[in-house]
C-alpha positions in Angstrom: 157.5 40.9 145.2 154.4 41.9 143.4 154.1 42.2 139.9 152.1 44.6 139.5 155.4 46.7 141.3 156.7 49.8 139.4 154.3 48.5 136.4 152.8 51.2 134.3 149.5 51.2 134.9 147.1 53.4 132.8 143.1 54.1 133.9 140.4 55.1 131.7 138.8 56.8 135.0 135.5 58.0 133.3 132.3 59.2 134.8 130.6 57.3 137.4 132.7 54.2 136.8 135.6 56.5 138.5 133.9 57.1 141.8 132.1 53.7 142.5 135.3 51.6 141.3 138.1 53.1 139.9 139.6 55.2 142.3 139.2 52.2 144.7 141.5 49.7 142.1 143.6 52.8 141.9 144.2 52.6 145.7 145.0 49.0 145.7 147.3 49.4 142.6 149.1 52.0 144.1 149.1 49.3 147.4 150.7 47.2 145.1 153.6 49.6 143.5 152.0 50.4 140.9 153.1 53.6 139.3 149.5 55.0 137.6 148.3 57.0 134.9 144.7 58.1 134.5 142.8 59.3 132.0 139.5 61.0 132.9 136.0 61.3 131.6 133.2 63.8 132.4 134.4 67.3 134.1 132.7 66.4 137.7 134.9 63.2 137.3 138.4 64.8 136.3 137.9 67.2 139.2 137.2 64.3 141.7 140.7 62.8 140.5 142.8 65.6 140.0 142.0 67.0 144.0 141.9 63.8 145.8 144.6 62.7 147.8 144.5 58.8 148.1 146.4 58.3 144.8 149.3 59.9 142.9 149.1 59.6 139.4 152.5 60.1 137.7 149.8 61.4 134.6 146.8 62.7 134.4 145.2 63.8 130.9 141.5 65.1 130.7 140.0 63.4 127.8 136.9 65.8 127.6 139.3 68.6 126.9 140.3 67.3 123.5 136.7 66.4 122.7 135.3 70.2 123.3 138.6 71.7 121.4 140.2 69.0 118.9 141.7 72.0 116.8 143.8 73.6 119.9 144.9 70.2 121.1 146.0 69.0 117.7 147.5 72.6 116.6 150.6 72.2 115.0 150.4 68.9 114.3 148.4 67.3 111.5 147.6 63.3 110.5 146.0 62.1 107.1 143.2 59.7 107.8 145.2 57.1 105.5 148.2 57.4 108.2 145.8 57.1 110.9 144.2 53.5 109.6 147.3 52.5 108.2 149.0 52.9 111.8 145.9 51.3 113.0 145.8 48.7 111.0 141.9 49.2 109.9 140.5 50.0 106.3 138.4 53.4 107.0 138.2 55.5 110.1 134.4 56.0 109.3 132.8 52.7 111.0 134.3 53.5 114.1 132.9 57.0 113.9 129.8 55.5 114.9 131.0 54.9 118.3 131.1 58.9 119.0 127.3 59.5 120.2 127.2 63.3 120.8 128.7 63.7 117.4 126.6 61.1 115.1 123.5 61.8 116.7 121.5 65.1 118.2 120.0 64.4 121.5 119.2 68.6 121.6 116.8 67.5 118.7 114.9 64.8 119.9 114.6 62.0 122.9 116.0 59.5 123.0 118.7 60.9 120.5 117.9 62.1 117.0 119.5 60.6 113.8 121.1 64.0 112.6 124.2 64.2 112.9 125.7 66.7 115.7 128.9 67.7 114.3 130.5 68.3 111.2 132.5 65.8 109.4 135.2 68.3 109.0 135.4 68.5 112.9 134.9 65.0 113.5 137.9 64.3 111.6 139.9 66.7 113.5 138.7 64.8 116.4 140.0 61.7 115.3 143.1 63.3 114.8 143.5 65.1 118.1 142.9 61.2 119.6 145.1 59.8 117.9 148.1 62.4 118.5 146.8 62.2 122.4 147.1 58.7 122.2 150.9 58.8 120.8 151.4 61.3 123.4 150.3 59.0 126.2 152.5 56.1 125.1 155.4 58.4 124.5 155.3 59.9 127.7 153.6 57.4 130.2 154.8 54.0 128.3 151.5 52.2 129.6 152.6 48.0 130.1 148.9 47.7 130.5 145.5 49.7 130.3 142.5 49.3 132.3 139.3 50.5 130.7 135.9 49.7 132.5 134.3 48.7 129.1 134.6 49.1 125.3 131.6 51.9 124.7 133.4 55.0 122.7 135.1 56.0 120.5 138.5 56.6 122.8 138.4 53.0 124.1 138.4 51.7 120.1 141.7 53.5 119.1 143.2 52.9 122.4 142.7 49.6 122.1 143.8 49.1 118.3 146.6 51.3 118.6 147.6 49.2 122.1 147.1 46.2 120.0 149.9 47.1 117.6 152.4 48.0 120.5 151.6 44.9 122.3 149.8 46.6 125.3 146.8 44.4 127.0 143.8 46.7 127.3 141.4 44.9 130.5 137.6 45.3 130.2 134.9 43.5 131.3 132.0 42.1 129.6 128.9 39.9 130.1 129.2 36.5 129.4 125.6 35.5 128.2 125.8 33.0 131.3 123.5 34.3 134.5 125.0 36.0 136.9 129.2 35.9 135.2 130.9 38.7 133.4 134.6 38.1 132.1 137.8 40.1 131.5 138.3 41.1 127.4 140.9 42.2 125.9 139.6 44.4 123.1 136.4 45.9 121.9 134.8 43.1 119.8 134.8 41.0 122.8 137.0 38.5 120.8 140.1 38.3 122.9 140.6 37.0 126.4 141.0 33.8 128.7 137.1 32.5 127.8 138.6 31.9 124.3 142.0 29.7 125.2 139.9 28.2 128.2 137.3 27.0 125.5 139.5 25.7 122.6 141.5 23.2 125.1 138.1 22.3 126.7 136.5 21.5 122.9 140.3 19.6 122.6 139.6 17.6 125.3 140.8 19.3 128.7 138.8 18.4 131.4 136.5 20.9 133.9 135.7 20.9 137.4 132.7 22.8 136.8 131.5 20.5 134.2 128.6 19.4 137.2 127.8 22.5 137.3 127.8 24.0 133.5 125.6 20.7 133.4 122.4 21.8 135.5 122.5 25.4 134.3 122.2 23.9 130.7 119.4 21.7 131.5 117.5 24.5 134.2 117.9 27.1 131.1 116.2 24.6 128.9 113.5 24.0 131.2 113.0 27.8 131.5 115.6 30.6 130.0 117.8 31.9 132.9 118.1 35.9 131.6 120.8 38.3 132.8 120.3 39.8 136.1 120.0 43.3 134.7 116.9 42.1 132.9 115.2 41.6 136.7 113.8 44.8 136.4 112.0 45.0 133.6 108.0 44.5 134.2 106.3 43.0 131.5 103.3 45.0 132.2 104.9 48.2 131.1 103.5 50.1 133.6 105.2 52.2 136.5 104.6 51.6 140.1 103.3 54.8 142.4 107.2 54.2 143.8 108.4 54.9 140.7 106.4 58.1 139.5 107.8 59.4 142.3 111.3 58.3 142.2 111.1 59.8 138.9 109.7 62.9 139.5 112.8 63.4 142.1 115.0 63.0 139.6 113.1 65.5 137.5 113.3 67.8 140.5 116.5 67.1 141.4 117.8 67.6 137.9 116.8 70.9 137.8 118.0 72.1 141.1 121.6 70.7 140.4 121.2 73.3 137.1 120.2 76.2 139.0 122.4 76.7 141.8 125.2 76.1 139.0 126.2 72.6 140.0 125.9 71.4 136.2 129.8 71.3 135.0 129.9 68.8 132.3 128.6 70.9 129.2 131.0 70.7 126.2 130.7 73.8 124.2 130.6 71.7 120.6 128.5 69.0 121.7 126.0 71.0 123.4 123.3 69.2 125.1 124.2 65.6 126.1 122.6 63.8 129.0 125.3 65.2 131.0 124.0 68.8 130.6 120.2 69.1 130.7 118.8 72.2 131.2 115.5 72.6 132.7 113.8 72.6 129.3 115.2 69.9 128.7 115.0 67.7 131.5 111.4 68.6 131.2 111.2 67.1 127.8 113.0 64.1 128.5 110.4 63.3 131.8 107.2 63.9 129.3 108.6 61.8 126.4 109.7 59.1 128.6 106.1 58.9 130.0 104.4 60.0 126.4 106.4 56.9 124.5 106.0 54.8 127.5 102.1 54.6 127.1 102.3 54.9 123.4 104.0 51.7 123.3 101.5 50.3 126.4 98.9 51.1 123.5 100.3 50.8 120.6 98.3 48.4 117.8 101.1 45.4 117.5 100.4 42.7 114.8 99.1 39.7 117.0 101.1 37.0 117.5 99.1 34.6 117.8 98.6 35.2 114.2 101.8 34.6 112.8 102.4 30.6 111.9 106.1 30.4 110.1 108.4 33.4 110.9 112.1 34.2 111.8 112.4 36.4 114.8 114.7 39.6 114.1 115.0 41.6 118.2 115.6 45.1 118.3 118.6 46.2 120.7 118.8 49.1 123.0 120.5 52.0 121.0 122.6 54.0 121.4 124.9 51.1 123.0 128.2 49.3 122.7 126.8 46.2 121.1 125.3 47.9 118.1 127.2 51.2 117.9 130.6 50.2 118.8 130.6 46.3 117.8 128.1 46.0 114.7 127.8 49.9 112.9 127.2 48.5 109.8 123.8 47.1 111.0 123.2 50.0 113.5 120.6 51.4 111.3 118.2 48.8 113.0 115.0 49.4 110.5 117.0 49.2 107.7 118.8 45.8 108.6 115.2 44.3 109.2 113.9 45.5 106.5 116.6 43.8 104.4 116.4 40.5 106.6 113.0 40.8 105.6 113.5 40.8 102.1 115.7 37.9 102.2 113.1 35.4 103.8 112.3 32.4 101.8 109.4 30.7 101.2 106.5 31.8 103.8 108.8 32.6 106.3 107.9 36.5 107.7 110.6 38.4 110.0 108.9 38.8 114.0 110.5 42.1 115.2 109.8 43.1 119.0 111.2 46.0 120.8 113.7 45.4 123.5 111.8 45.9 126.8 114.4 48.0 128.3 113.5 50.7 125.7 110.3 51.1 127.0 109.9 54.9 127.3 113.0 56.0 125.0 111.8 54.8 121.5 109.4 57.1 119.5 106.1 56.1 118.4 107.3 57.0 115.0 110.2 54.2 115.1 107.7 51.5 116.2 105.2 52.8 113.2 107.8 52.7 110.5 109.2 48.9 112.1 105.3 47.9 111.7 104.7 48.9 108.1 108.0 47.5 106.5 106.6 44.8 103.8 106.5 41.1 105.3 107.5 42.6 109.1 105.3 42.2 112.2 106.2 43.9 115.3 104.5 42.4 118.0 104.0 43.5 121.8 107.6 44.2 123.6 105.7 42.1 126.8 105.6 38.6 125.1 108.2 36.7 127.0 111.2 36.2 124.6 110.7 32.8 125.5 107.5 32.3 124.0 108.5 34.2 120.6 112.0 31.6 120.7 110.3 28.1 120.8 108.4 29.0 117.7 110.8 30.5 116.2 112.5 28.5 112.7 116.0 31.1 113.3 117.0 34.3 115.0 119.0 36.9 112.9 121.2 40.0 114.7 124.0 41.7 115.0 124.3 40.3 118.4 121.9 40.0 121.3 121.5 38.0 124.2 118.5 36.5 122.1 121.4 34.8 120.4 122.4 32.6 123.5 119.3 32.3 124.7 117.9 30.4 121.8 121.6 28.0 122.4 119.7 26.5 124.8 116.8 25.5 122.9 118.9 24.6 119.7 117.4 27.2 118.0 119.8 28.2 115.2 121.2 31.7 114.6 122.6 34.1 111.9 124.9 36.7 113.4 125.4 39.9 111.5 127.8 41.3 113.8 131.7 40.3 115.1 131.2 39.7 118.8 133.3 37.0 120.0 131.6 35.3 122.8 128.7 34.8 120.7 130.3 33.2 117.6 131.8 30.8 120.5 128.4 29.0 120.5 127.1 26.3 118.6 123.8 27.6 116.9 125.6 30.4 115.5 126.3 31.2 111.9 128.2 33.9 110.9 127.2 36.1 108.2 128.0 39.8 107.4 126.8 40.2 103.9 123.0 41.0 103.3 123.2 40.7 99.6 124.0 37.0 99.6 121.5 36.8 103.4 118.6 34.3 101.4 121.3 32.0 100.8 122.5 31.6 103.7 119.3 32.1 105.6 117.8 28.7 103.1 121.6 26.6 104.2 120.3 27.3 108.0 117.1 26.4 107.5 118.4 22.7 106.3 121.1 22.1 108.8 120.3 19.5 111.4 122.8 19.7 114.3 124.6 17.3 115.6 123.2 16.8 119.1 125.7 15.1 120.9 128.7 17.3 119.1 126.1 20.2 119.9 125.6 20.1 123.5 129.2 19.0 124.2 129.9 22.5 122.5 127.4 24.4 124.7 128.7 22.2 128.0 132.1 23.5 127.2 130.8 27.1 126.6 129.5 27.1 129.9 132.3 25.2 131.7 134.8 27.9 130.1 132.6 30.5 131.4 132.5 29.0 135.3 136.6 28.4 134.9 137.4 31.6 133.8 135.2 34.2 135.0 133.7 35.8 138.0 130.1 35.7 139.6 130.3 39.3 141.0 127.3 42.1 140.2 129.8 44.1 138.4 126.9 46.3 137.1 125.1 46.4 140.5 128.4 47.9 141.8 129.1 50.3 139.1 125.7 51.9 138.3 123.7 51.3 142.0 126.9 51.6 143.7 126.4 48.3 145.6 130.5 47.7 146.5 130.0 45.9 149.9 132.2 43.1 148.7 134.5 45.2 146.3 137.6 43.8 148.2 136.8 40.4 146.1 136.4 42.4 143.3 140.2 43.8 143.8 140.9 40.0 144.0 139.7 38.9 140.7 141.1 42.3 138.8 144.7 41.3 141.2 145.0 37.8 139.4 144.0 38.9 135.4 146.0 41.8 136.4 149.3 39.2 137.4 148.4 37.0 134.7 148.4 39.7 131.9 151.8 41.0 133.4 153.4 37.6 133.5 152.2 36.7 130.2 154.0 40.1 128.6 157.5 39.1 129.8 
C-alpha cells in the first residue's frame, strides 16, 4: 500500500500554477488515496477547481476571499500581533509584510509597481489576522500531514509555512539550485531546509557520490565559461525586440483588452484595485508604452564606462518585486539604499559596479537607473556587459542573494551575502553578513582571506554532487509558465518519491 493512502494532503492551487500542474498532481494524488485539500489563488483559478470533476477535495478555501474582505472573514474573532509572532515564533510581523505586493506597493500608480504603499496599515494588520485565523481554521478542520505549495512567493506561503513549522507539517516547494538545468524540493521559504542540506553535510563528512564524474566537468566547463540558468536563454544582450516580438506583444496588448471588454476579466479585488490581474484598457495601454518607453531608455541611457573603472566591488541589482528580495531579504529590498550603503562601506579605492538585471529590461524607470547612477562612489554600467566579464575583474560581490553569488563560486571570487538563503550560504565563497553598520569590517576581512584551494573546490565538488544526488533536471519553469508538460508523468515521479520520503520520515 501506498503511503501517500488516506494522507492529508493540502494544495496551494494558485493561479496558473493550478491549471499547468496542480490539478494534474491532484489527479495522481487522489490515484494514490490521497484525501486532498486545496487552497486556491486568483478567481479564474478557484472557479476552474471548484467545477471540475477529476478531483474531490474534502476542502476547498478561496484564499482571495479573505484578501478582498479580511474584516468579514476575521469578524468575531480578534488576534494581537504579539500572539500572532509569539505563536509564530518570529520577532515582528512587519518584515514579512513585505511579501504582500498589492498592499506595499501601487502598481495603479506607476509601471512596474510604485513605492507607495497600497493599503493601510490598519487593514494590513487585519489581513494578517484574517490569515492567521484561516490558517488555524485549516489545520483544525482539514489536519494537513503535509502541504504542497508550488513556491515560497507571498505572504500566505510564509505563515503557512512557519505556522506548519511549529506543528510539525512539511511544506514541499521547489526552488532553483544555482546548478544549470536542476531545481530541488525545499521545505520552507528561506530555502534553508531540505534533502540538498543532509545530502551535503555527509558528502563534506566524507560520503562518497556517483555523480562526483559528473559534478567534476560541470565545475571545470563553468570555469571555462559560466553555465547560466536556463531561464536566462532569453534574454538578448542587444536589448532590442525582434519584429516577432513587437508583434507578439502587441497581441497581448490586443488581447488584453478584448478579455476586459466582453467581461471576461474576473480577478479584480475591490481593496487592491488594479493588480496585473485586472488591467483595464487604460491601463494595459500604459503598461505596453512604458515597457517600450523604459526599454529604449535604458538601450540609451548614459552608463559610466566600464572600461573605466580599475578596482571596484560589483553590487547586481535583482528583479523586483520577487521572492528572493521581497520574501527572503526585506530588509535589503530597498535596492538603492542597500548600494548606497555598500557604497559607503568600501575601503581604500575600491568603488561599488552596479548593473541592472537584464530581465528588467523594459520594467525599471529611467528615474531608478538615474538615482543608482548619481549615488557617491557608484557606477552603473550597461545591463548588456556579460556578467562574466564584470566577475573576473571583480575583487568581491555583495547581495542579498543572486545567482551572481554562485556564479562567481566558480571563479573563486569571494562573496558577502546580505540575505538568509540557504543554498547559497552552502557555498564556499560566501560570507555571511547582515549588518551594514559593521559592512567595512567585514568587507576589509574578505578582501584578505586567501582560500584554501584544495578544501575550496572539494566544497564546491560536493555542492554540485549534492545537487545531481538529490534533485531533478526537469524544466519545471518551462512547464509551469509556457505550459511545456509533455513529460509531466516524470514529473509526478520525482514529486511521488519526496512525497513518500517526507511521509515516511513523519512517522
Amino acid at each position: 500500500m501506498s503511503t501517500i493512502n488516506s494522507k492529508r494532503i493540502l494544495i496551494f492551487q494558485q493561479r496558473g500554477w493550478a491549471l499547468k500542474i496542480g490539478h494534474f498532481l491532484a489527479q495522481k494524488l487522489q490515484a494514490e488515496g490521497a484525501i486532498l485539500g486545496a487552497i486556491t489563488i486568483k478567481k479564474t483559478t478557484h472557479e476552474f477547481i471548484a467545477k471540475q470533476n477529476d478531483v474531490s477535495y474534502k476542502f476547498l478555501m478561496y484564499a482571495d476571499e479573505i484578501k478582498e474582505n479580511p474584516s468579514k472573514f476575521l469578524n468575531p474573532d480578534t488576534f494581537s500581533l504579539e500572539e500572532i509572532c509569539n505563536d509564530l515564533g518570529i520577532d515582528s510581523i512587519w518584515p514579512i509584510v513585505q511579501a504582500a505586493r498589492n498592499h506595499v506597493k501601487s502598481y495603479k500608480d506607476k509601471y512596474y509597481y510604485g513605492y507607495k504603499q497600497n493599503i493601510s496599515d490598519d487593514e494590513i494588520i487585519i489581513y494578517i489576522k484574517a490569515i492567521y485565523k484561516n490558517i488555524k481554521n485549516v489545520f483544525h478542520d482539514f489536519k494537513p500531514d503535509l502541504i504542497i505549495t508550488p513556491n515560497f512567493v507571498g505572504i500566505q506561503h510564509i505563515l503557512f509555512n512557519l505556522y506548519a513549522t511549529k506543528h510539525n507539517v512539511t511544506m514541499l516547494g521547489v526552488t532553483d539550485s544555482k546548478i544549470r538545468g536542476h531545481y530541488l524540493f525545499i521545505e520552507n521559504y528561506l530555502d534553508s531546509r531540505g534533502l540538498l542540506f543532509d545530502r551535503f553535510k555527509e558528502l563534506e563528512q566524507g560520503a562518497c557520490s556517483e555523480n562526483i564524474d559528473k559534478a567534476k566537468k560541470y565545475y571545470e566547463s563553468s570555469k571555462d565559461k559560466l553555465q547560466t540558468p536556463k531561464d536566462f536563454d532569453d534574454f538578448k544582450n542587444n536589448g532590442s525586440l525582434s519584429l516577432k516580438e513587437h508583434i507578439r506583444q502587441q497581441l497581448s496588448l490586443c488581447k488584453g483588452i478584448l478579455r476586459f471588454l466582453i467581461g471576461t476579466s474576473k480577478n479584480r479585488l475591490k481593496n487592491t484595485g488594479i493588480t496585473l490581474d485586472y488591467l483595464p484598457p487604460k491601463y494595459l495601454w500604459r503598461d505596453y508604452y512604458r515597457n517600450n518607453q523604459y526599454r529604449k531608455n535604458a538601450n540609451s541611457f548614459d552608463y559610466y564606462p566600464f572600461s573605466k573603472i580599475k578596482k571596484y566591488i560589483y553590487f547586481p541589482l535583482q528583479f523586483q518585486p520577487e521572492a528572493t528580495i521581497d520574501v527572503v531579504s526585506p530588509r535589503f529590498n530597498n535596492q538603492i539604499e542597500t548600494a548606497r550603503q555598500v557604497a559607503m562601506s568600501l575601503p581604500d579605492d575600491y568603488t561599488l559596479l552596479v548593473k541592472d538585471h537584464p530581465a528588467m529590461l523594459g520594467f525599471r524607470a529611467t528615474s531608478y537607473l538615474e538615482k543608482v547612477a548619481h549615488t557617491p562612489n557608484v557606477k552603473l554600467v550597461d545591463y548588456r556587459i556579460p556578467a562574466e566579464e564584470i566577475l573576473k575583474k571583480s575583487a568581491m560581490v555583495i547581495s542579498p542573494n543572486s545567482t551572481t553569488i554562485s556564479e562567481a563560486a566558480f571563479l573563486n571570487i569571494p562573496a558577502i551575502q546580505l540575505g538568509p538563503l540557504g543554498t547559497t550560504l552552502l557555498l564556499p565563497n560566501v560570507f555571511p553578513h547582515s549588518d551594514l553598520s559593521t559592512l567595512s569590517g567585514k568587507i576589509k576581512e574578505v578582501l584578505k582571506h586567501k582560500f584554501d584551494s584544495k578544501h575550496y573546490d572539494k566544497s564546491l565538488l560536493n555542492f554540485i554532487a549534492a545537487v545531481y544526488d538529490i534533485g531533478f533536471d526537469y524544466d519545471y519553469v518551462a512547464a509551469w509558465e509556457e505550459g511545456k508538460t509533455e513529460n509531466i508523468e516524470d514529473l509526478w515521479l520525482l514529486y511521488k518519491k519526496e512525497i513518500n520520503r517526507l511521509l515516511e520520515k513523519a512517522k
